[in-house]
Chimera marker file (.cmm) of the C-alpha trace (Angstrom):
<marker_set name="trace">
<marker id="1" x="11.740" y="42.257" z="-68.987" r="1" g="1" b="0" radius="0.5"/>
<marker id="2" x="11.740" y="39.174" z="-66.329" r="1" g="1" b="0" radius="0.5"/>
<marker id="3" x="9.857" y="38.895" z="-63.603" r="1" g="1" b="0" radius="0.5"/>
<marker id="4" x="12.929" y="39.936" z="-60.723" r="1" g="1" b="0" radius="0.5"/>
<marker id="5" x="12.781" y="37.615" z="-57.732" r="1" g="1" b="0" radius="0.5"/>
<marker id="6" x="15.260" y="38.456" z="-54.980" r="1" g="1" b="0" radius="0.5"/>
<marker id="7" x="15.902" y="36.681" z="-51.508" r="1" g="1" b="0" radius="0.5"/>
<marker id="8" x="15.912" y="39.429" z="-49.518" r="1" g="1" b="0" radius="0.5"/>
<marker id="9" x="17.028" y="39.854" z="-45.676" r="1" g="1" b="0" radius="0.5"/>
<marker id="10" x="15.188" y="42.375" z="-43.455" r="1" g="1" b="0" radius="0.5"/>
<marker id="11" x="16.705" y="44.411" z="-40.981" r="1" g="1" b="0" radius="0.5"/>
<marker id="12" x="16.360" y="46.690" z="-38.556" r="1" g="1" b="0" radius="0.5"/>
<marker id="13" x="17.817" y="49.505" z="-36.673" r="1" g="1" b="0" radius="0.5"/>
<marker id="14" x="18.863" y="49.775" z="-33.279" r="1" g="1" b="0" radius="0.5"/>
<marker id="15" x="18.811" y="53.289" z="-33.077" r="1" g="1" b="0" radius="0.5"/>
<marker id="16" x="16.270" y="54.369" z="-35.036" r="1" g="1" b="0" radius="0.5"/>
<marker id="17" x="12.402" y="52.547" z="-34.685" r="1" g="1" b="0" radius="0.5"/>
<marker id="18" x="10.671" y="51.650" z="-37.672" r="1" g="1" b="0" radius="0.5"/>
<marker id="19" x="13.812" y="52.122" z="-39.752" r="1" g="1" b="0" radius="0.5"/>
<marker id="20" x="14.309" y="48.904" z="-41.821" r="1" g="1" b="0" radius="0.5"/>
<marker id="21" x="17.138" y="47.697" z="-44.402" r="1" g="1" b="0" radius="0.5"/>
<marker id="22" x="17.011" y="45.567" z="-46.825" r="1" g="1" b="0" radius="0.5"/>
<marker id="23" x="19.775" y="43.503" z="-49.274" r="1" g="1" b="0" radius="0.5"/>
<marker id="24" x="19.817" y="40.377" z="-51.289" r="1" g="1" b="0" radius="0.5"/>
<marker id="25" x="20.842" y="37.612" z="-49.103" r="1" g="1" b="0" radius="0.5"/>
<marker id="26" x="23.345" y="36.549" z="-51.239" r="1" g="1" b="0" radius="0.5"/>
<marker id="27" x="25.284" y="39.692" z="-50.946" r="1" g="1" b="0" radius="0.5"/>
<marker id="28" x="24.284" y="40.696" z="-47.437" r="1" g="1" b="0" radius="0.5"/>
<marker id="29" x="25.497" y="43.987" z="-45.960" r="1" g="1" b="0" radius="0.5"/>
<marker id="30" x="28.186" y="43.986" z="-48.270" r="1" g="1" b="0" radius="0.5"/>
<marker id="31" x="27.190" y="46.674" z="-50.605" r="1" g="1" b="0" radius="0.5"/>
<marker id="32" x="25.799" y="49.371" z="-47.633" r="1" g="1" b="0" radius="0.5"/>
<marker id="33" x="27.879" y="52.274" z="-47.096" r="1" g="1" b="0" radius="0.5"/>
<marker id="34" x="29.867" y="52.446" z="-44.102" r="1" g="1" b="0" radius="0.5"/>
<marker id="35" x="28.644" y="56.013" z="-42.880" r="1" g="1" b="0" radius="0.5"/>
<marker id="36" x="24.779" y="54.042" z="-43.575" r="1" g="1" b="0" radius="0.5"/>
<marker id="37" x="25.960" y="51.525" z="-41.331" r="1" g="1" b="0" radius="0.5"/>
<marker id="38" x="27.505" y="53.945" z="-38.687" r="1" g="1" b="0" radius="0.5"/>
<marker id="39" x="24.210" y="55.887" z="-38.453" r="1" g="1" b="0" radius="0.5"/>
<marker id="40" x="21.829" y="52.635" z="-38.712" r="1" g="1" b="0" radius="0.5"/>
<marker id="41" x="23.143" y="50.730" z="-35.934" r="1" g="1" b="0" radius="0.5"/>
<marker id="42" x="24.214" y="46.849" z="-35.927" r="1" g="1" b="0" radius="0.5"/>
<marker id="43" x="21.476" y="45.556" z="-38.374" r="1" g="1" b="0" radius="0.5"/>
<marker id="44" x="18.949" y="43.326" z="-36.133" r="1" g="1" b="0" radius="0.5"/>
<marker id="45" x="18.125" y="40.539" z="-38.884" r="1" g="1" b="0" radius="0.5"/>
<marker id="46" x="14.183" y="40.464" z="-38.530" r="1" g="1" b="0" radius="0.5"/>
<marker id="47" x="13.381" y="37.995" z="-41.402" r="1" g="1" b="0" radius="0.5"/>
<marker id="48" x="14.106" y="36.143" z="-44.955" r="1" g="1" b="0" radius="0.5"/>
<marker id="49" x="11.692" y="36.868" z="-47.571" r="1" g="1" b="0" radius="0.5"/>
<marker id="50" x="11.330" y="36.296" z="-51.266" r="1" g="1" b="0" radius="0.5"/>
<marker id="51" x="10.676" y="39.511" z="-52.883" r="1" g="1" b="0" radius="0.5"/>
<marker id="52" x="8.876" y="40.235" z="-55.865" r="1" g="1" b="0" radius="0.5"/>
<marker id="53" x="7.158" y="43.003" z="-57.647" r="1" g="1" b="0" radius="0.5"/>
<marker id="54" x="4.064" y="42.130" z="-56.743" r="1" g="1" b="0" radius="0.5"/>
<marker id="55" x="4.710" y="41.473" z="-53.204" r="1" g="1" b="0" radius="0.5"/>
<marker id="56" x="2.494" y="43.400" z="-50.781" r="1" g="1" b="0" radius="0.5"/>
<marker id="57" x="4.993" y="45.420" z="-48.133" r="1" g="1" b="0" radius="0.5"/>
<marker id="58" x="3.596" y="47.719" z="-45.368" r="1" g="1" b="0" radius="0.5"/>
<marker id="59" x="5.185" y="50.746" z="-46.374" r="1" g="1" b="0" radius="0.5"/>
<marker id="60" x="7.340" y="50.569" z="-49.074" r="1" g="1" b="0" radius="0.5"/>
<marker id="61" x="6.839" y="49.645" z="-52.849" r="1" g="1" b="0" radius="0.5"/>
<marker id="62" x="8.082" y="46.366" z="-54.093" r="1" g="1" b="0" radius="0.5"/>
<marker id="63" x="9.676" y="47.524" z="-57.302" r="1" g="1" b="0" radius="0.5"/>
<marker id="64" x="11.252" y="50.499" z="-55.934" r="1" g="1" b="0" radius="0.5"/>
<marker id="65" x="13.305" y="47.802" z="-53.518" r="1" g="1" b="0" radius="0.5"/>
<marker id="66" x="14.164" y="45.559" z="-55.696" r="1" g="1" b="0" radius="0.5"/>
<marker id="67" x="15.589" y="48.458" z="-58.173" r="1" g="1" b="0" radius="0.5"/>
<marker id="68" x="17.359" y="50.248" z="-55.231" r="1" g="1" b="0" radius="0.5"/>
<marker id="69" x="18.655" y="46.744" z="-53.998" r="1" g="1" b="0" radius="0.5"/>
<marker id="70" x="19.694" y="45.580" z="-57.811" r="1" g="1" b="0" radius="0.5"/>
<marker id="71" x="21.137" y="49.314" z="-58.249" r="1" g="1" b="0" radius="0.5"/>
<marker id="72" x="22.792" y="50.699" z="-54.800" r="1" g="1" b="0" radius="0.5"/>
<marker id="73" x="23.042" y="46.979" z="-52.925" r="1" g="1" b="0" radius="0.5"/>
<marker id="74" x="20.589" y="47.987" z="-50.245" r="1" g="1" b="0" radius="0.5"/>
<marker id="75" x="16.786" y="49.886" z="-49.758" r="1" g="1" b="0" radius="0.5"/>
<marker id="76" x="16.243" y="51.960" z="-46.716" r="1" g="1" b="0" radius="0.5"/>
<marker id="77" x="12.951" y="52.362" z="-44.859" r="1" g="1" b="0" radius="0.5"/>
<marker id="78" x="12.912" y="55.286" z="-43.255" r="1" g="1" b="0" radius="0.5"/>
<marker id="79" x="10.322" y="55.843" z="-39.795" r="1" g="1" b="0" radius="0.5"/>
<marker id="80" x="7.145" y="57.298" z="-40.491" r="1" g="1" b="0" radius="0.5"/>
<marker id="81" x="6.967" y="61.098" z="-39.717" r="1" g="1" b="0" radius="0.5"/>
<marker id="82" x="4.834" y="61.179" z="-37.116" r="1" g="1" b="0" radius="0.5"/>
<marker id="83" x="1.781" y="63.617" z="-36.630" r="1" g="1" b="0" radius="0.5"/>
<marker id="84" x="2.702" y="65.982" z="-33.824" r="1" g="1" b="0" radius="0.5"/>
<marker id="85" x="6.149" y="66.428" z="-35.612" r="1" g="1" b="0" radius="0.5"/>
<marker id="86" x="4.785" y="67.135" z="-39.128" r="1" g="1" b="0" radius="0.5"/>
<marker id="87" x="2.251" y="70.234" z="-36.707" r="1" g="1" b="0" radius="0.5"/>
<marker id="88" x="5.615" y="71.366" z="-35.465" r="1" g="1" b="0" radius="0.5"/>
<marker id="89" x="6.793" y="72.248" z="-38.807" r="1" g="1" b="0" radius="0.5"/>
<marker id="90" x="3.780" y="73.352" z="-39.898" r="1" g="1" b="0" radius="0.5"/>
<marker id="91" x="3.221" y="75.780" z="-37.075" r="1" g="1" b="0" radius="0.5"/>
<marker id="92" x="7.141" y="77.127" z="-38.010" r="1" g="1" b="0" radius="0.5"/>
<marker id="93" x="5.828" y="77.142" z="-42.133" r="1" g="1" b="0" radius="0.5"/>
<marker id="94" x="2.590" y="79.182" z="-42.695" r="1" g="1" b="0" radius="0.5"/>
<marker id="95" x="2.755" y="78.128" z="-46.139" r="1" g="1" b="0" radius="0.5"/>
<marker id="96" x="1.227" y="74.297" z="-44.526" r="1" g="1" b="0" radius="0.5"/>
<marker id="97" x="-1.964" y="73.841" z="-44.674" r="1" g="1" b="0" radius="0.5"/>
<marker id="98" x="-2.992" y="73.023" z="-40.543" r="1" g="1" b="0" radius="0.5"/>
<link id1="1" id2="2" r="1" g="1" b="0" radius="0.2"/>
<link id1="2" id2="3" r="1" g="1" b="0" radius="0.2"/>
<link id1="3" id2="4" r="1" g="1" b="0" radius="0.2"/>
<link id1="4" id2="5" r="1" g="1" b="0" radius="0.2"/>
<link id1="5" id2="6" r="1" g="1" b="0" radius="0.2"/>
<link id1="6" id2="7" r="1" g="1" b="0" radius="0.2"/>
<link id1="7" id2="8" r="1" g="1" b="0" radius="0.2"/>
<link id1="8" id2="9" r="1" g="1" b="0" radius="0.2"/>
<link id1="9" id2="10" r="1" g="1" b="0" radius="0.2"/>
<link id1="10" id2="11" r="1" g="1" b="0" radius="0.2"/>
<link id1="11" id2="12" r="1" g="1" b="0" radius="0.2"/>
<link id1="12" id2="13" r="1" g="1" b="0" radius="0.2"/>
<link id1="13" id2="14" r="1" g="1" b="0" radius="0.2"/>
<link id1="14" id2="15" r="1" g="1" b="0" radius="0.2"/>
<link id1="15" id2="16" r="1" g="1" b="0" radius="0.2"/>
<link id1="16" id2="17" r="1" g="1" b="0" radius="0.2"/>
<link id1="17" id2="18" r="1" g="1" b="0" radius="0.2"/>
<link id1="18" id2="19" r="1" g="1" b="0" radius="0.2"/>
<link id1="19" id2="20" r="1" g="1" b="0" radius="0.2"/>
<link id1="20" id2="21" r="1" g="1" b="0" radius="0.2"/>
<link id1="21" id2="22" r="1" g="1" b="0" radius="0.2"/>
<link id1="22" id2="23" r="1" g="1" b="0" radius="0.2"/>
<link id1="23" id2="24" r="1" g="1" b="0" radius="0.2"/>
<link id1="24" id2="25" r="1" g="1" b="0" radius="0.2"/>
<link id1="25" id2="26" r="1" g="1" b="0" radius="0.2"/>
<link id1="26" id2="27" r="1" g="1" b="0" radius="0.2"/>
<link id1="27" id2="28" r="1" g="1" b="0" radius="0.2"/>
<link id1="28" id2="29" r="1" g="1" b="0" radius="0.2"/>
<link id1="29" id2="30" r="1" g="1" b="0" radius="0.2"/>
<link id1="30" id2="31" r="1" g="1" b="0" radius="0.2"/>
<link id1="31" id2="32" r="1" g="1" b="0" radius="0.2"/>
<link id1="32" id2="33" r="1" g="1" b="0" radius="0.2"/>
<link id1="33" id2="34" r="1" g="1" b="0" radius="0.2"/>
<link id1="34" id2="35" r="1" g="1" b="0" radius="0.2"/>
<link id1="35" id2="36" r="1" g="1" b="0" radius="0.2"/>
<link id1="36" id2="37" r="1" g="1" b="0" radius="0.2"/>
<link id1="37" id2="38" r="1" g="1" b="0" radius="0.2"/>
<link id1="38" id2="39" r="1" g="1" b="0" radius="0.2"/>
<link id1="39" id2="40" r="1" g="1" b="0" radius="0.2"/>
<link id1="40" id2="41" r="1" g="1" b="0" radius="0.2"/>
<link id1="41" id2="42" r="1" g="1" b="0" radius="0.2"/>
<link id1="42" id2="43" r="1" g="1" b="0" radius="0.2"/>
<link id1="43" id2="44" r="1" g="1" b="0" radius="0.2"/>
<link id1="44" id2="45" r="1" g="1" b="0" radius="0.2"/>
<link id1="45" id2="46" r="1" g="1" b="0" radius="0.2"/>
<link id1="46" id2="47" r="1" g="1" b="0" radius="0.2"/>
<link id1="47" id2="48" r="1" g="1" b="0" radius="0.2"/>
<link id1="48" id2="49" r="1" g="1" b="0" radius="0.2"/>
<link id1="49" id2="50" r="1" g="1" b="0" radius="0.2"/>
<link id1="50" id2="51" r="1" g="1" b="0" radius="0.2"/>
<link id1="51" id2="52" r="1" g="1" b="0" radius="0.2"/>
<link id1="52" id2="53" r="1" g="1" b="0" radius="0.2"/>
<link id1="53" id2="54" r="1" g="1" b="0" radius="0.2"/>
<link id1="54" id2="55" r="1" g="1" b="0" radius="0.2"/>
<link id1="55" id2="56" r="1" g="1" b="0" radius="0.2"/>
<link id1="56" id2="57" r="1" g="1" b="0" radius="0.2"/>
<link id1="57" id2="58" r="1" g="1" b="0" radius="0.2"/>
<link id1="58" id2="59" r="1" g="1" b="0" radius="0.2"/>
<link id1="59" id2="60" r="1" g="1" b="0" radius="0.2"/>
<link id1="60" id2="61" r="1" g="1" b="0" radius="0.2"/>
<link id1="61" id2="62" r="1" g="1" b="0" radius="0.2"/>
<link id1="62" id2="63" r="1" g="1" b="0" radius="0.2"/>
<link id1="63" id2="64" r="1" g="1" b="0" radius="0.2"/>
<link id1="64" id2="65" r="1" g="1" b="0" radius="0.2"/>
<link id1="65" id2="66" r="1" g="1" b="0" radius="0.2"/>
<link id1="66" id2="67" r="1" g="1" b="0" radius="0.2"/>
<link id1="67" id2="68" r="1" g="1" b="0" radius="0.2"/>
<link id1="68" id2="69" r="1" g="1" b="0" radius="0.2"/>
<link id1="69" id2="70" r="1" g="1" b="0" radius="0.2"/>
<link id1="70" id2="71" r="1" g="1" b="0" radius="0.2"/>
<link id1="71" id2="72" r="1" g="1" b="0" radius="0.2"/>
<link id1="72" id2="73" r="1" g="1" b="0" radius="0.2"/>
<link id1="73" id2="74" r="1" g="1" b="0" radius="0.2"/>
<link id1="74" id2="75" r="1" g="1" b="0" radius="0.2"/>
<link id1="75" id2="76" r="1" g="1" b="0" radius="0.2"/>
<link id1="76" id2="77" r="1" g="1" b="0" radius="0.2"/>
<link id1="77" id2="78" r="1" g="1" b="0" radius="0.2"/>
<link id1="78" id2="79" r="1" g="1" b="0" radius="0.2"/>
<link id1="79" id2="80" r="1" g="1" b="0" radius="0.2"/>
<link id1="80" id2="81" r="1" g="1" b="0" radius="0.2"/>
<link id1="81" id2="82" r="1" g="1" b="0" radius="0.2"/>
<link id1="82" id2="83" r="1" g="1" b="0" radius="0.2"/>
<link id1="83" id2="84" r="1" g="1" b="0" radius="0.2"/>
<link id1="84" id2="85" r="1" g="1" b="0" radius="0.2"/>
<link id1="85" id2="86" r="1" g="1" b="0" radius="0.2"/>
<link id1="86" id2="87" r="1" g="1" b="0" radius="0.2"/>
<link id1="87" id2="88" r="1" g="1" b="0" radius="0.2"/>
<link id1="88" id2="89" r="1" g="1" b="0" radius="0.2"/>
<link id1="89" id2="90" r="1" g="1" b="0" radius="0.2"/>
<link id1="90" id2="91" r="1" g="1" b="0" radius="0.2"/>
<link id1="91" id2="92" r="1" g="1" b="0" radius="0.2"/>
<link id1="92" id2="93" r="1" g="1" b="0" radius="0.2"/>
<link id1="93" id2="94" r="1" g="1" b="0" radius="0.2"/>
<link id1="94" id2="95" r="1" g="1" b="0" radius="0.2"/>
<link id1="95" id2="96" r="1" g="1" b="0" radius="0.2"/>
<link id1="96" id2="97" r="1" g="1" b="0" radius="0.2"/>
<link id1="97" id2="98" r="1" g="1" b="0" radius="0.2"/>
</marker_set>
């Protein structure tokens, strides 16, 4: 199998902090579901980047967005959970550790 290289435009969310998007630039937004776009927000273009499999991201795995991107069109980085909402549904769930 090739290496898979993909010029890849980074979004993000109006709505939502720390929610990111990202398609091939040649395609753009085309291939992102309306509802997606609906919930996300007009997409904020944040930068250009060539993506690889070996590229280092902050929170996401390089092959896992190039696959979504060559499969669905798009990846979606969803915010972090934060810490006082993950003890809020472990204080509702005994079966969470706290």
């Amino acid at each position: 199998m090739s290496t898979m290289k993909v010029v890849c435009d980074l979004y993000r969310s109006p709505r939502e902090e720390e929610m990111y998007l990202y398609v091939d630039k040649r395609e753009g937004t085309g291939r992102v579901p309306e509802k997606l776009l609906e919930l996300f927000g007009r997409p904020e273009h944040l930068m250009t980047m060539l993506l690889t499999p070996e590229k280092k991201l902050a929170r996401a795995e390089a092959g896992k967005v190039l696959g979504d991107i060559r499969e669905r069109g798009y990846y979606l980085q969803m915010p972090p959970v934060r810490d006082d909402e993950m003890r809020a549904i472990a204080a509702q769930n005994s079966k969470l550790q706290r």
